[in-house]
C-alpha positions, 0 to 999 in steps of 0.5 A, a space after each residue: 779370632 777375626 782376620 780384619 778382612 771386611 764384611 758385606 753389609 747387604 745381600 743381593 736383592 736387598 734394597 738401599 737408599 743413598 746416605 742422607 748428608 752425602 752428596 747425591 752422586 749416586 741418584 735422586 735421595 728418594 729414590 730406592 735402588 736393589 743390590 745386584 752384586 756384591 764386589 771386592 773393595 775400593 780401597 777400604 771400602 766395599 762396593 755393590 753393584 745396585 739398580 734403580 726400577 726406574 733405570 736400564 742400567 747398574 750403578 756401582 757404589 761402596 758401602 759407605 754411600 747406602 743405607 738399608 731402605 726400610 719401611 717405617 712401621 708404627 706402633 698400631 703396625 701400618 706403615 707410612 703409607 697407609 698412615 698417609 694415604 688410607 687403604 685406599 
């Protein structure tokens, strides 16, 4: 029996990138940001507090605005950047 009540989808340290399609309020669609708190809902939606390496500050966003950020993995196991740059 559920309540209804919404789930957190990421965890504190986990990393997200902003939803392709969406406009880019929250920051550059490359970059990466780490969740640092998971806050109460606006509204329907769940928010996080998430942080940029790049940036000094925290940015709160809801949930609807990011996506986990996973490395790619192919079939032989390396990744992207490995399949892109060697091991060098």
């Amino acid at each position: 029996m559920t309540n209804g009540a919404a789930t957190h989808l990421y965890v504190i340290g986990q990393t997200v990138k902003p939803r392709r399609g969406l406009p880019m309020s929250v920051g550059h669609p490359a970059e990466i940001y780490h969740i640092t708190a998971a806050l109460p809902a606006s509204g329907d939606v769940l928010q996080y507090r998430i942080r940029s390496d790049n940036e000094n500050f925290d940015r709160v966003v809801t949930q609807d605005l990011v996506e986990p950020a996973v490395s790619r993995q192919s079939r032989s196991g390396s990744t992207l950047l490995t399949e892109t740059f060697g091991h060098g």
